[in-house]
C-alpha positions in Angstrom: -162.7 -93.1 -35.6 -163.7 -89.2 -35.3 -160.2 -88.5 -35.5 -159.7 -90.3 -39.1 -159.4 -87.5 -41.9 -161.8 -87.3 -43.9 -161.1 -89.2 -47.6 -161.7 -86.6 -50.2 -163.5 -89.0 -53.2 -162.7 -86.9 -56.0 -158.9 -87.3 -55.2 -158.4 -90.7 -53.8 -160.5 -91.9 -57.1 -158.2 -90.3 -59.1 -154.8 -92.2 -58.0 -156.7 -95.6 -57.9 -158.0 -94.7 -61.5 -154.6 -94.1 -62.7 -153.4 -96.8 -61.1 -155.7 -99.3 -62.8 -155.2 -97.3 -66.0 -151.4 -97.9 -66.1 -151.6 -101.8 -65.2 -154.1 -102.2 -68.0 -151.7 -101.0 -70.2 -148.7 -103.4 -69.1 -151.0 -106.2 -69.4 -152.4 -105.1 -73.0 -148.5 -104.5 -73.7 -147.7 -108.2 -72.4 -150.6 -109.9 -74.0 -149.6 -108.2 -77.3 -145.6 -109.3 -76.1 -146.9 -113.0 -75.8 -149.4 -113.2 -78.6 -146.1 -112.0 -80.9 -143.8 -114.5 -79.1 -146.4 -117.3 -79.8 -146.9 -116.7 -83.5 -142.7 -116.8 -83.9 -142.3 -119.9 -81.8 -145.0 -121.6 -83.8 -143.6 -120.7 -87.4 -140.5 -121.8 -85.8 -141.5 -125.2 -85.0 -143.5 -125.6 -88.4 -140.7 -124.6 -90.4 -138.6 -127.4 -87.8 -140.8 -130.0 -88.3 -141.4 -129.7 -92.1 -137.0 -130.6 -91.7 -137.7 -133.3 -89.7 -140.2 -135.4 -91.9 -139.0 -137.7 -93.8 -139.5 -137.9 -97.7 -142.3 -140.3 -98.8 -142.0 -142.4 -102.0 
């Protein structure tokens, strides 16, 4: 293993770092995507059940 370069931790930290930084983002981003998506499909289906009842006398 004497032959292995030595890892620099300074640099290798950094690529990983951004890395993690950039797939936290995409999953905040999909989160926010799906949160959004959930609200609208639930309105949605409120607004299609209140069609669906029937009137009460």
């Amino acid at each position: 293993m004497s032959d292995a370069p030595a890892i620099d931790p300074t640099s290798s930290n950094t690529s990983s770092d951004a890395a993690i930084s950039q797939l936290k983002e995409v999953f905040n981003e999909a989160i926010a995507k799906s949160a959004e998506i959930t609200k609208v499909t639930t309105e949605k289906k409120t607004e299609l059940d209140a069609t669906k009842q029937r009137p009460q006398n």
